[in-house]
Biopython code that builds the backbone (N, CA, C, O; Angstrom):
import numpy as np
from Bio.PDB.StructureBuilder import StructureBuilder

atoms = [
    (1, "UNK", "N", (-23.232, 22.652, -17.858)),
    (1, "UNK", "CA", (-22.366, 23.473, -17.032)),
    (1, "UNK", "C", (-22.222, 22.886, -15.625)),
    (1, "UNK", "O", (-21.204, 22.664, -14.969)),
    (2, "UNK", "N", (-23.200, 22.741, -15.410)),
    (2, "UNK", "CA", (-23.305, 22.061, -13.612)),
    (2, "UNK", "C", (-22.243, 20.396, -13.641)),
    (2, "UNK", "O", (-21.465, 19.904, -12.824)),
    (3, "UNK", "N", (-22.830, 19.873, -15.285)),
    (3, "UNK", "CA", (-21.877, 18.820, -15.323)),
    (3, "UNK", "C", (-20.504, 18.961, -14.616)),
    (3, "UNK", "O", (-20.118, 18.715, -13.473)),
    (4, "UNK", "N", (-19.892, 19.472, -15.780)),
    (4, "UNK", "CA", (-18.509, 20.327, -15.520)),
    (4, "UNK", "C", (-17.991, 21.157, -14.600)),
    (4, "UNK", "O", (-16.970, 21.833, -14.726)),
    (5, "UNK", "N", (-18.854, 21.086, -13.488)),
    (5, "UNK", "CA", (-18.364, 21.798, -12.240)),
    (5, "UNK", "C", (-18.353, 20.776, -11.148)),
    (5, "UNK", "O", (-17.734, 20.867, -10.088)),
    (6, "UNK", "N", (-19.262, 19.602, -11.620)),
    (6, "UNK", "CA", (-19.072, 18.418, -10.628)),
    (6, "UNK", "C", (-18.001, 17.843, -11.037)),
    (6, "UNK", "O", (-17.546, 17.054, -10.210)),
    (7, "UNK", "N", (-17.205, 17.965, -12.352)),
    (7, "UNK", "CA", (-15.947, 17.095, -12.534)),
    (7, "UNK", "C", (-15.145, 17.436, -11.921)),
    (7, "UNK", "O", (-14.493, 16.662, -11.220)),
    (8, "UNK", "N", (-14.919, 18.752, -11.985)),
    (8, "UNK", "CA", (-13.861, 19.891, -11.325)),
    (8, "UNK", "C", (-13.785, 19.379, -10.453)),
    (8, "UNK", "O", (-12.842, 18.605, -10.288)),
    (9, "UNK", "N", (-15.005, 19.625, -9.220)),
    (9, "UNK", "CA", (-15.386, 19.570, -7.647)),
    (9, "UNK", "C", (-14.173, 18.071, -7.344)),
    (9, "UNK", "O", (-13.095, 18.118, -6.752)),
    (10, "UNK", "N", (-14.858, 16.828, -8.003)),
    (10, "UNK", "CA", (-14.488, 15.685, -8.072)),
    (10, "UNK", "C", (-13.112, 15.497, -8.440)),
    (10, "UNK", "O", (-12.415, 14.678, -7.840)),
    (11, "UNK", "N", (-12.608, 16.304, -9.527)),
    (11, "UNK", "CA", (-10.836, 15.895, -9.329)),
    (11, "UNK", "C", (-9.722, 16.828, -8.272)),
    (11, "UNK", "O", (-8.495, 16.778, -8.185)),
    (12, "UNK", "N", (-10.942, 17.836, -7.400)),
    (12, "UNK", "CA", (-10.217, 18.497, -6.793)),
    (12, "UNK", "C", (-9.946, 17.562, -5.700)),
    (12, "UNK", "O", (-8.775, 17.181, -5.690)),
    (13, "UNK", "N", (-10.754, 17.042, -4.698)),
    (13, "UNK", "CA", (-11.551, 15.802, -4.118)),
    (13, "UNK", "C", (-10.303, 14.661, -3.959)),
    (13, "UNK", "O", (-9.710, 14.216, -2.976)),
    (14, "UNK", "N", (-10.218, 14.447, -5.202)),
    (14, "UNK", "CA", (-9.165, 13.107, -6.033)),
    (14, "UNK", "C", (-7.625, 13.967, -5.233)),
    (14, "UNK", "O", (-7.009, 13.731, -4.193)),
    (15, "UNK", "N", (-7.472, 14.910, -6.217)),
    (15, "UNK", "CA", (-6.494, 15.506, -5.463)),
    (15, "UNK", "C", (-5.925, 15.784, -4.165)),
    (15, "UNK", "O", (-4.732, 15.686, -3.880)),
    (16, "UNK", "N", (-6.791, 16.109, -3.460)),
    (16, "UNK", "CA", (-6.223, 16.474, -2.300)),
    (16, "UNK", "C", (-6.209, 15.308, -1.285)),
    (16, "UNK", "O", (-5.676, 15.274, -0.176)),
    (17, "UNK", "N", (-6.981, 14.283, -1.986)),
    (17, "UNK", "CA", (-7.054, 12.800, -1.060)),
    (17, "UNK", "C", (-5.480, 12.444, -1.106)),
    (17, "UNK", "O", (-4.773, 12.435, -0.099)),
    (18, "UNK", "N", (-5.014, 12.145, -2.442)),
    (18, "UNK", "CA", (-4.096, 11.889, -2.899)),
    (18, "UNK", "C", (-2.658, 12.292, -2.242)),
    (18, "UNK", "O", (-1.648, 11.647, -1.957)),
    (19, "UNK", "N", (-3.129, 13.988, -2.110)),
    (19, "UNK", "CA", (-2.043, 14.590, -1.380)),
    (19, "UNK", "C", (-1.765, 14.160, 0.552)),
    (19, "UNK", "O", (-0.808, 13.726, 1.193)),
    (20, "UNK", "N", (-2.692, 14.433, 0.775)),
    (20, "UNK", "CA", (-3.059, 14.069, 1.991)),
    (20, "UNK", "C", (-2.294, 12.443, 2.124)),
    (20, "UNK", "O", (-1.331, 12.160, 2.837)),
    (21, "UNK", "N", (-2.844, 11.782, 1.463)),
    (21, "UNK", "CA", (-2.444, 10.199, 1.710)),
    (21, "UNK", "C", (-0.458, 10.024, 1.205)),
    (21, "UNK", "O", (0.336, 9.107, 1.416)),
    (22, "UNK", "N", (-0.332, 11.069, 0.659)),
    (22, "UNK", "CA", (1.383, 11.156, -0.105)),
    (22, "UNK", "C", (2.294, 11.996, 1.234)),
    (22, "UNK", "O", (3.448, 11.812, 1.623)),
    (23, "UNK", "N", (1.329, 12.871, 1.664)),
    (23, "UNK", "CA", (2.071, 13.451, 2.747)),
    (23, "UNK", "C", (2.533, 12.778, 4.076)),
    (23, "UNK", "O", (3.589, 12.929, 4.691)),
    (24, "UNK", "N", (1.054, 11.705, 4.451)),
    (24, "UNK", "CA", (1.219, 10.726, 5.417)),
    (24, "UNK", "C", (2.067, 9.906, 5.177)),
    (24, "UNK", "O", (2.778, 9.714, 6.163)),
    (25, "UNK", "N", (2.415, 9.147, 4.067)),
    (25, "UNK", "CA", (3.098, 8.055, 4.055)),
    (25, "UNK", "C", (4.768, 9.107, 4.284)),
    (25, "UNK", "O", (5.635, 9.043, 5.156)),
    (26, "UNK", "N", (4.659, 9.785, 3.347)),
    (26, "UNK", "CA", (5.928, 10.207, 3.372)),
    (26, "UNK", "C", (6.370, 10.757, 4.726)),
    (26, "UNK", "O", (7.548, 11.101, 4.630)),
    (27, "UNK", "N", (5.810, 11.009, 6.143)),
    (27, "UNK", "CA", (6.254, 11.300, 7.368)),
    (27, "UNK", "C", (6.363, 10.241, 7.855)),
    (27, "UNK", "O", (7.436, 9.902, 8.353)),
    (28, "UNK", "N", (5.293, 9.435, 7.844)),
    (28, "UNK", "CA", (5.273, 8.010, 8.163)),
    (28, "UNK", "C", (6.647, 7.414, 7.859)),
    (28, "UNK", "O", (7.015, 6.633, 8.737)),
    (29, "UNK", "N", (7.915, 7.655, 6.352)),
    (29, "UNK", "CA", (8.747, 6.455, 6.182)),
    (29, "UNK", "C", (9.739, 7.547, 7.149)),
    (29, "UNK", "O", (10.581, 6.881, 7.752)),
    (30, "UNK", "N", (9.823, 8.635, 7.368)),
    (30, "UNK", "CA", (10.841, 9.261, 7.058)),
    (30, "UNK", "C", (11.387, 9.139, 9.051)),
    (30, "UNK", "O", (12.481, 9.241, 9.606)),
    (31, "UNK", "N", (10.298, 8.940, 9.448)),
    (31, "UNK", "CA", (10.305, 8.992, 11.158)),
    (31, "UNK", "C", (10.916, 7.971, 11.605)),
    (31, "UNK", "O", (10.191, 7.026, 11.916)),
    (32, "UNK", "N", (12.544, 7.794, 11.805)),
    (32, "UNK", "CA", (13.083, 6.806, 12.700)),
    (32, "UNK", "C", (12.394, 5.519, 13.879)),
    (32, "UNK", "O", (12.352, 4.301, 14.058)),
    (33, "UNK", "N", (12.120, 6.302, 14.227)),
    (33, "UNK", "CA", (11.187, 6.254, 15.309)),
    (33, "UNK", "C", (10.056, 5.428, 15.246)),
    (33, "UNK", "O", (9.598, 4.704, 16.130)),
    (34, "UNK", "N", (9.551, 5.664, 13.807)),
    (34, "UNK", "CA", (8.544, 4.995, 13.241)),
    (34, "UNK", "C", (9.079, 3.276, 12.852)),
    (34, "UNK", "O", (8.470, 2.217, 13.000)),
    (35, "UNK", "N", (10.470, 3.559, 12.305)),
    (35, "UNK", "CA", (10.957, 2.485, 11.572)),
    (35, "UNK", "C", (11.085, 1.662, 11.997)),
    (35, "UNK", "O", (10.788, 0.590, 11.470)),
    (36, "UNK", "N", (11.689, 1.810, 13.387)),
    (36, "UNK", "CA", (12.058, 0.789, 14.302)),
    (36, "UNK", "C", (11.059, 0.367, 15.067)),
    (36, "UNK", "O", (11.479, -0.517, 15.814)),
    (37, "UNK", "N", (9.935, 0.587, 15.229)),
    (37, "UNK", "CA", (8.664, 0.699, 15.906)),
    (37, "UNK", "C", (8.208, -0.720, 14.451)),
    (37, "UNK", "O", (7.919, -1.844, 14.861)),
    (38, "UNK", "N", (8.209, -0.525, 13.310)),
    (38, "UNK", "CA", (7.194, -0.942, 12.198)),
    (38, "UNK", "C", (8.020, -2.287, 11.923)),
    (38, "UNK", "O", (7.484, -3.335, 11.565)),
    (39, "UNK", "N", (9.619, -2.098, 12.170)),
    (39, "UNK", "CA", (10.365, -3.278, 12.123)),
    (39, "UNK", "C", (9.723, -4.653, 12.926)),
    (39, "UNK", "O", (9.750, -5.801, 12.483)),
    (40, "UNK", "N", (9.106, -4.184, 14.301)),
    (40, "UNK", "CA", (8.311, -5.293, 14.803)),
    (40, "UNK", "C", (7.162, -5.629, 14.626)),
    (40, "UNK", "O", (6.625, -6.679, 14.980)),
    (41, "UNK", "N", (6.611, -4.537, 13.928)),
    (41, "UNK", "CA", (5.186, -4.733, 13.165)),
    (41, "UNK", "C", (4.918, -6.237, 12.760)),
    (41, "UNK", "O", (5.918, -6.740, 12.247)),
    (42, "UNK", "N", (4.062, -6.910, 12.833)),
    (42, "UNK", "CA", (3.202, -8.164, 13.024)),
    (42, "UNK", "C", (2.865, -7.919, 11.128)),
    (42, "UNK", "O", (2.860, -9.114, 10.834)),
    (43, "UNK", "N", (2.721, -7.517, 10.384)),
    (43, "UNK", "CA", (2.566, -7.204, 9.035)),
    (43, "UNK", "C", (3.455, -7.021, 7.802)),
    (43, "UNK", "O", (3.386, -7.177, 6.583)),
    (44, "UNK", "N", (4.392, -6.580, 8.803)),
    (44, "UNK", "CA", (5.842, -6.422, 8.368)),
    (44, "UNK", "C", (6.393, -7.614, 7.784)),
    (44, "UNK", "O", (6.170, -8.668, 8.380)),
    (45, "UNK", "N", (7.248, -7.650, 6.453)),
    (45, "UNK", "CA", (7.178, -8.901, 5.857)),
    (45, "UNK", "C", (7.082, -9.708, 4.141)),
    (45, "UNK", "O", (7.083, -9.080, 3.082)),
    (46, "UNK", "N", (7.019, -10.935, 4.261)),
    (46, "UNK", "CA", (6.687, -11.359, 2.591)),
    (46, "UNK", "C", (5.599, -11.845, 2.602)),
    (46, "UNK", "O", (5.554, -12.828, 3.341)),
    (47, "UNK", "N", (4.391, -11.535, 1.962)),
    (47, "UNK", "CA", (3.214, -12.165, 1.988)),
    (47, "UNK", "C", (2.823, -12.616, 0.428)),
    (47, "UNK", "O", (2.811, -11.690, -0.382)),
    (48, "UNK", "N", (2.492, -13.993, -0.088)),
    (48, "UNK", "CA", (2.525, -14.478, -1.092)),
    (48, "UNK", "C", (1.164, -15.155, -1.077)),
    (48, "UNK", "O", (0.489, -15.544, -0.124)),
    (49, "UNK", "N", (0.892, -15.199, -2.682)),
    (49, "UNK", "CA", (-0.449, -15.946, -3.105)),
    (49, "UNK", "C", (-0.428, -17.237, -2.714)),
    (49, "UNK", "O", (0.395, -17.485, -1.832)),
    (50, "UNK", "N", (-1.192, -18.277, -3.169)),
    (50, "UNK", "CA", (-1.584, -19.958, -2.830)),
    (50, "UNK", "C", (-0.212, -20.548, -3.697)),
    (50, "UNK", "O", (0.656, -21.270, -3.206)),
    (51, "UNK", "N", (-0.250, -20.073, -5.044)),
    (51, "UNK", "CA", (0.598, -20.277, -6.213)),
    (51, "UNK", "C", (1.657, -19.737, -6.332)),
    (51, "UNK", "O", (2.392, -19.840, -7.314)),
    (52, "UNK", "N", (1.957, -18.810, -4.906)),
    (52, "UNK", "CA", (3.341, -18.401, -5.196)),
    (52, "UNK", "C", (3.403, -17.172, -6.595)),
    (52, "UNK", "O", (4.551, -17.097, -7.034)),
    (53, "UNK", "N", (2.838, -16.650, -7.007)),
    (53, "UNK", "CA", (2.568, -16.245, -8.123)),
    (53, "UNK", "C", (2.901, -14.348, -7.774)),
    (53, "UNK", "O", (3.724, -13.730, -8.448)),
    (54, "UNK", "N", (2.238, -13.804, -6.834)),
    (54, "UNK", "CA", (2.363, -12.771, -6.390)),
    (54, "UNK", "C", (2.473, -13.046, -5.263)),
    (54, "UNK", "O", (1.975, -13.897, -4.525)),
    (55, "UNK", "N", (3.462, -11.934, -5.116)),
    (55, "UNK", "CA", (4.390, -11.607, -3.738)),
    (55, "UNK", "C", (4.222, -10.141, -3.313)),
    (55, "UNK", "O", (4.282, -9.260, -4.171)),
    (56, "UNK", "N", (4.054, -9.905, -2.272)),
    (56, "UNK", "CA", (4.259, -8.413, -1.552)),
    (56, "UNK", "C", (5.037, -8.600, -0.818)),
    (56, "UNK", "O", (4.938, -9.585, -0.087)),
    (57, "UNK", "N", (6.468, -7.452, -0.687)),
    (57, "UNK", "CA", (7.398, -7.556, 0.541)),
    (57, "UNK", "C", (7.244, -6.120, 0.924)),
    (57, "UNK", "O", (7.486, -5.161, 0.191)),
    (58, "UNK", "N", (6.813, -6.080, 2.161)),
    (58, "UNK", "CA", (6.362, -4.923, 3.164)),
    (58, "UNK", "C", (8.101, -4.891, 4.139)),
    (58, "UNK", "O", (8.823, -5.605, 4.835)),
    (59, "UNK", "N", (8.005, -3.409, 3.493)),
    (59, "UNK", "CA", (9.254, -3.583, 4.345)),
    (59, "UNK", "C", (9.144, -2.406, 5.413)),
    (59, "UNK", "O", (8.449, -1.420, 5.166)),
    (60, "UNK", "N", (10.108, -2.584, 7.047)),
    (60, "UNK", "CA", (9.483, -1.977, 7.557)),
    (60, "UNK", "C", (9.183, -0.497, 7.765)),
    (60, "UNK", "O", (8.347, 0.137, 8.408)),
    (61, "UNK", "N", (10.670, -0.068, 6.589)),
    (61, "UNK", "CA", (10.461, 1.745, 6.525)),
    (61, "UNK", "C", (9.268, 2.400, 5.528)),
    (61, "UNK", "O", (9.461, 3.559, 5.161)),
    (62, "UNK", "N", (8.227, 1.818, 5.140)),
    (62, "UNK", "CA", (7.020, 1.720, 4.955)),
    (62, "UNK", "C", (7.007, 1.432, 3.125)),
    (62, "UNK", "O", (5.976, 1.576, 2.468)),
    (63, "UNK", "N", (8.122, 1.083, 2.613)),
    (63, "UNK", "CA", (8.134, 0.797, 1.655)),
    (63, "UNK", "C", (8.156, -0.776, 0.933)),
    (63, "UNK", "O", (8.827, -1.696, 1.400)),
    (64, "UNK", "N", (7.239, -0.907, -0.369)),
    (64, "UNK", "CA", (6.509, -2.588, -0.545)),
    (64, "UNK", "C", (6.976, -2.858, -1.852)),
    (64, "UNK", "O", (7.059, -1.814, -2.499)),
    (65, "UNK", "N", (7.364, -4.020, -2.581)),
    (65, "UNK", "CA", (7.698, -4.142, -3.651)),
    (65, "UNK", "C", (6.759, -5.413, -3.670)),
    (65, "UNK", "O", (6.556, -6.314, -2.856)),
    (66, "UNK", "N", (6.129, -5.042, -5.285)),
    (66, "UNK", "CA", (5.102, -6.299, -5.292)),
    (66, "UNK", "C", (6.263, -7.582, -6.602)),
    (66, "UNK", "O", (7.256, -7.083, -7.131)),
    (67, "UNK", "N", (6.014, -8.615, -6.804)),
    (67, "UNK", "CA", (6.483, -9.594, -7.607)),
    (67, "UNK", "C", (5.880, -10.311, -8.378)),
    (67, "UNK", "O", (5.196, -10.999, -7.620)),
    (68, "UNK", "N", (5.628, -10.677, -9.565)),
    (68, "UNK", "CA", (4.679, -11.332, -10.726)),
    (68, "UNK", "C", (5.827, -12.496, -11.603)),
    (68, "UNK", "O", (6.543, -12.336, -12.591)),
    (69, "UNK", "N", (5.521, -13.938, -10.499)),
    (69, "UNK", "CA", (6.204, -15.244, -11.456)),
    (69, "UNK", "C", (7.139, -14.540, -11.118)),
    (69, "UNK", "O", (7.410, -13.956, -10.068)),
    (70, "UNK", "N", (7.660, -14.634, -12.154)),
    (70, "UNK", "CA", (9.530, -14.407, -12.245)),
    (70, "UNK", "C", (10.000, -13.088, -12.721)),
    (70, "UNK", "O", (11.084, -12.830, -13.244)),
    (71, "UNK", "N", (9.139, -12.395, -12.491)),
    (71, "UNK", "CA", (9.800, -11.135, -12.696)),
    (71, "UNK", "C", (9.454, -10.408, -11.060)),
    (71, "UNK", "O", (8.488, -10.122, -10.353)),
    (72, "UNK", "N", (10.645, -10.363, -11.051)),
    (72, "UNK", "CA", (10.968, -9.405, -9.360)),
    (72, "UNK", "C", (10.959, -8.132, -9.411)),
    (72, "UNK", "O", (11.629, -7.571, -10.278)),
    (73, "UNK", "N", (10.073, -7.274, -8.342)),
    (73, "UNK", "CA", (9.895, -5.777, -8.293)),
    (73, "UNK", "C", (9.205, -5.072, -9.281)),
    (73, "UNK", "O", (9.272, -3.847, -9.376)),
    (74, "UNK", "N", (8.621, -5.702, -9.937)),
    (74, "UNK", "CA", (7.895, -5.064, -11.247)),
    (74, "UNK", "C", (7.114, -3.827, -10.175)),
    (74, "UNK", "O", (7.587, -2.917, -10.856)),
    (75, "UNK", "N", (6.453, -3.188, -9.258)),
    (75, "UNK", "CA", (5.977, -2.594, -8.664)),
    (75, "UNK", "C", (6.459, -2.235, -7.740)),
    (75, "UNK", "O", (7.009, -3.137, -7.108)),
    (76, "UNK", "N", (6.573, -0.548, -7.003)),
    (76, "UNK", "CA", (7.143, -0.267, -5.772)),
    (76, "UNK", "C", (6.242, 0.478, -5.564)),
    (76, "UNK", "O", (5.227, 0.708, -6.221)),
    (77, "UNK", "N", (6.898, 1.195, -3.877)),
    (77, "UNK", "CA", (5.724, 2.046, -3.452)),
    (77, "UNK", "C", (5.899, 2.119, -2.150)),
    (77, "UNK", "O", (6.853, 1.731, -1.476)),
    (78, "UNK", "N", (5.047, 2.573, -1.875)),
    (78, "UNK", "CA", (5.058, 3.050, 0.131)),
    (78, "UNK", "C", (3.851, 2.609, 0.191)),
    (78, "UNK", "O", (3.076, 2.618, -0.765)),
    (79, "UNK", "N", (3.551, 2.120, 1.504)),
    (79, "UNK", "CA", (2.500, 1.903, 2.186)),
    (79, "UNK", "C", (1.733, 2.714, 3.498)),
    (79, "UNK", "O", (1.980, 3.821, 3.976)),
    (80, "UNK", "N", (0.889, 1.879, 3.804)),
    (80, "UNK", "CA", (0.547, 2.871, 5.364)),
    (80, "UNK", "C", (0.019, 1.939, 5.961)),
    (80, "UNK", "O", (-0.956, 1.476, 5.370)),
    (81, "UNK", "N", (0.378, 1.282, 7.297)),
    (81, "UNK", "CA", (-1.115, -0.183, 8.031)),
    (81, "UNK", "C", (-2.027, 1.087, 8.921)),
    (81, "UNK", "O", (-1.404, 2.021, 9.425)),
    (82, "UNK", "N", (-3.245, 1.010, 9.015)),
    (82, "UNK", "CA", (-4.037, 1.863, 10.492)),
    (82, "UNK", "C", (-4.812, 0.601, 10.798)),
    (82, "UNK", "O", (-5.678, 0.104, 10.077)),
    (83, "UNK", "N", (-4.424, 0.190, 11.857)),
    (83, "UNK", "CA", (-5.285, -0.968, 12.291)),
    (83, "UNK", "C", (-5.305, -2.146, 11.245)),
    (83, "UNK", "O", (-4.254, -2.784, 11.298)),
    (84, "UNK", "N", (-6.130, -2.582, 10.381)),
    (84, "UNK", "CA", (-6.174, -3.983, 9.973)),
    (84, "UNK", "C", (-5.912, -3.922, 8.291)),
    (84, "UNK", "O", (-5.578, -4.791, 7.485)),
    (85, "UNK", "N", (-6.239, -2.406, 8.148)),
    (85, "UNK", "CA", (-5.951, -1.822, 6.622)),
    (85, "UNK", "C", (-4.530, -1.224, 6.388)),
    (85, "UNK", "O", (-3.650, -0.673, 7.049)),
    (86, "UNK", "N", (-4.770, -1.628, 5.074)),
    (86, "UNK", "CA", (-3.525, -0.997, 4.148)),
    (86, "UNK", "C", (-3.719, -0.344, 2.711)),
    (86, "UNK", "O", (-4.444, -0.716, 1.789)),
    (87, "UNK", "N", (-2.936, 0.642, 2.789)),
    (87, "UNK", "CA", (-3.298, 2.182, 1.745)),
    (87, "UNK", "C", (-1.572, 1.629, 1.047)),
    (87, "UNK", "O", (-0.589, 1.518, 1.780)),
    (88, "UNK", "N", (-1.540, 1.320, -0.623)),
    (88, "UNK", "CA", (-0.627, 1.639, -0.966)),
    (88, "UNK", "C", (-0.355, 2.816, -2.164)),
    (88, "UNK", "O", (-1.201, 3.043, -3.030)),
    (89, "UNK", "N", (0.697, 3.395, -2.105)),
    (89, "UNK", "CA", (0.649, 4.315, -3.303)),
    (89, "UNK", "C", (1.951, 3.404, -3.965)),
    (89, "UNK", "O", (2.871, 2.738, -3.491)),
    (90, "UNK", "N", (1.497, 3.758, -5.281)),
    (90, "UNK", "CA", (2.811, 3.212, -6.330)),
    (90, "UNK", "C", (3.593, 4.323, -6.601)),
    (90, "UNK", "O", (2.875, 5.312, -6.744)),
    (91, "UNK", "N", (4.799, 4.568, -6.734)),
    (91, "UNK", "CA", (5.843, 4.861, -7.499)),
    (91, "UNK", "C", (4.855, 6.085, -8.415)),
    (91, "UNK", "O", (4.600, 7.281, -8.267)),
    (92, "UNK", "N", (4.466, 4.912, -9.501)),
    (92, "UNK", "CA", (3.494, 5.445, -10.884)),
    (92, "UNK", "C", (3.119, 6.490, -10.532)),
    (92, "UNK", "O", (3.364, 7.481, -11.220)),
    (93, "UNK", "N", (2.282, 6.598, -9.141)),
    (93, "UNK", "CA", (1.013, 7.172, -9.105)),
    (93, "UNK", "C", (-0.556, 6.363, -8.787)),
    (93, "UNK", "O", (-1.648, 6.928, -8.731)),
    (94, "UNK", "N", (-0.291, 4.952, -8.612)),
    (94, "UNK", "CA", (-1.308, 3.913, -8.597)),
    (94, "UNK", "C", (-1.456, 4.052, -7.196)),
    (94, "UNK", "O", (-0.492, 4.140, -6.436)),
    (95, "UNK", "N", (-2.838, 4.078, -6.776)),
    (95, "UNK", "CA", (-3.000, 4.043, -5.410)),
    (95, "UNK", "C", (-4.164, 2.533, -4.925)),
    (95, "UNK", "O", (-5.142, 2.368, -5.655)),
    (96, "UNK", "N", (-4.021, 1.827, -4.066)),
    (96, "UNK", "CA", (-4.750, 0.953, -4.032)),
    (96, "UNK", "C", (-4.836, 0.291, -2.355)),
    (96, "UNK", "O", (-3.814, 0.498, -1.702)),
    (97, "UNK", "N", (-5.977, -0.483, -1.625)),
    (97, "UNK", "CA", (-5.581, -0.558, -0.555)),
    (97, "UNK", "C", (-5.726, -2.348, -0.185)),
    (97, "UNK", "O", (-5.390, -3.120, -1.083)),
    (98, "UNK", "N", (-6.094, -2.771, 0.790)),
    (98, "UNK", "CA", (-6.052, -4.303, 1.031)),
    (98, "UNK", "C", (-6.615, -4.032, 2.358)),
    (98, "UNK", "O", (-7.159, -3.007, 2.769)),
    (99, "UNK", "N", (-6.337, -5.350, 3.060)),
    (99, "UNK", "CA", (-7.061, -5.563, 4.420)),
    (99, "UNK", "C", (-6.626, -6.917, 5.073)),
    (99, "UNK", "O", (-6.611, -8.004, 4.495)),
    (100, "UNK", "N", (-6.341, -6.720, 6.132)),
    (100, "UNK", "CA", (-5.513, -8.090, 7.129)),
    (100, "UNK", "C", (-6.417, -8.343, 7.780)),
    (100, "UNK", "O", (-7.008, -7.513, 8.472)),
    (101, "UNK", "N", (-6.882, -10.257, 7.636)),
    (101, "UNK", "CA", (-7.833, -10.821, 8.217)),
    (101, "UNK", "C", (-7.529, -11.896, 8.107)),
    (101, "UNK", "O", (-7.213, -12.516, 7.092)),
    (102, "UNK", "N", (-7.650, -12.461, 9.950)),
    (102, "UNK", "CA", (-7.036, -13.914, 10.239)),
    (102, "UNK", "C", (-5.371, -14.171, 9.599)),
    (102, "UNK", "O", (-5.150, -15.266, 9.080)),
    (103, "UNK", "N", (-4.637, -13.497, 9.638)),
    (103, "UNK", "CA", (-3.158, -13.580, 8.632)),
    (103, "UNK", "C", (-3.242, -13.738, 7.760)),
    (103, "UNK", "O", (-2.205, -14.265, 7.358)),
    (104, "UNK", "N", (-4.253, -13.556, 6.664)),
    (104, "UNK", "CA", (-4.512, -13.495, 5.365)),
    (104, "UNK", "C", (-4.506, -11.968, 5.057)),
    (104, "UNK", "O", (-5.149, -11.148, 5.713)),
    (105, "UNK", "N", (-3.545, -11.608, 3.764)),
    (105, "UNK", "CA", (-3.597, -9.619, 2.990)),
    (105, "UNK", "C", (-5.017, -10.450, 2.161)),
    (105, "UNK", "O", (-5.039, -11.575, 1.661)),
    (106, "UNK", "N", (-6.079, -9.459, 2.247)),
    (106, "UNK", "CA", (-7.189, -8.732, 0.981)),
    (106, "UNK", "C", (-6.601, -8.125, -0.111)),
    (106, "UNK", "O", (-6.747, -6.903, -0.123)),
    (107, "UNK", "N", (-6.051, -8.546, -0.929)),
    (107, "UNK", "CA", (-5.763, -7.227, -1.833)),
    (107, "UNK", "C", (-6.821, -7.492, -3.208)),
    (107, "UNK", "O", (-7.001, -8.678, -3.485)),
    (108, "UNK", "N", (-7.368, -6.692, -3.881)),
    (108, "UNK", "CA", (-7.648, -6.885, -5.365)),
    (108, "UNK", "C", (-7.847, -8.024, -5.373)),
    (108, "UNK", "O", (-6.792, -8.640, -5.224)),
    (109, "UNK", "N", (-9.011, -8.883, -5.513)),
    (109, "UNK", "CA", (-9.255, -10.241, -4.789)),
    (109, "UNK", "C", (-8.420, -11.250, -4.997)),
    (109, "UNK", "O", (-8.682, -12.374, -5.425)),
    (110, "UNK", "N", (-7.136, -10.679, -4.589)),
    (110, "UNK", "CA", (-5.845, -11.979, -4.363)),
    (110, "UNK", "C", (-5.738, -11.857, -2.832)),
    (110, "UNK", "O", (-5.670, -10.908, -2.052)),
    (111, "UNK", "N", (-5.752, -13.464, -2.691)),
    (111, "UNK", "CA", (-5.360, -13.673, -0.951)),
    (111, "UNK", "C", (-3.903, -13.803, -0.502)),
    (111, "UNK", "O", (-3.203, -14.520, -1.217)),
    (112, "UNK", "N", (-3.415, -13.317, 0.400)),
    (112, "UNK", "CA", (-2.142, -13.332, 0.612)),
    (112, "UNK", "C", (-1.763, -13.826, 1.334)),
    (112, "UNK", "O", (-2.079, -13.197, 2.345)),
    (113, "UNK", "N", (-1.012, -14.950, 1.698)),
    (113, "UNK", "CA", (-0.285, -15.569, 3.372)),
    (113, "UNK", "C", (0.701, -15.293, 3.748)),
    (113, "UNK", "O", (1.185, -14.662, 2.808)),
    (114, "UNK", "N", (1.613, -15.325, 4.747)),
    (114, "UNK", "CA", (2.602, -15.026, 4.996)),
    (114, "UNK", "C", (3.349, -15.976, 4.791)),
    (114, "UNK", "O", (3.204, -17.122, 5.217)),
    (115, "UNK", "N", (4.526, -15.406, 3.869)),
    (115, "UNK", "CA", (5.655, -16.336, 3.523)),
    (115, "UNK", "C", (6.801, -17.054, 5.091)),
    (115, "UNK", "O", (7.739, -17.820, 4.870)),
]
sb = StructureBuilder()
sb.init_structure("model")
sb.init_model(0)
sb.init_chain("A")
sb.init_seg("    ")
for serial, (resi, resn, name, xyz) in enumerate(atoms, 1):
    if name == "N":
        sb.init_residue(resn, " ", resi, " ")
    sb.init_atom(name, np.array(xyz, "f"), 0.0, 1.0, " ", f" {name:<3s}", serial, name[0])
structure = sb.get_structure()
């Protein structure tokens, strides 16, 4: 029983992170203000693997389309930068984050440079 009340506890948890992080981004794209502010953003941009292989294009109304070889946009989504991190949500529902260091993206241990 106690099991099953820590799952609960835990997808409530899941949930409301989720929401919380869906609500931010979504004020975050929607703020003019913001856009034109993120347009000069230093992050803002195409950032690609060694191999060219995967691509992220951060665009600056806070929305990212990722790229795999030769298939373009297979992934969308909104983002969020706070300082050196990045929170993306997918489209799907996939949520995942990265990290900017020395002009290199962290993501999912693919390194990213700027195109």
């Amino acid at each position: 029983m106690a099991e099953c009340g820590l799952r609960h506890h835990l997808a409530l948890a899941a949930f409301a992170a989720a929401f919380v992080f869906i609500a931010g981004v979504t004020a975050f794209a929607a703020d003019g203000n913001q856009e034109i502010a993120m347009s000069k953003h230093p992050y803002v941009g195409l950032w690609v693997s060694q191999d060219d292989y995967i691509r992220y294009e951060l665009l600056p109304n806070g929305r990212y389309f990722e790229s795999h070889g030769f298939r373009e946009r297979v992934y969308h989504g909104e983002y969020r930068v706070t300082g050196d991190h990045i929170d993306y949500k997918d489209d799907s529902g996939f949520i995942a984050d990265g990290e900017f260091r020395n002009d290199v993206l962290y993501h999912a241990g693919v390194r990213l440079m700027r195109a």
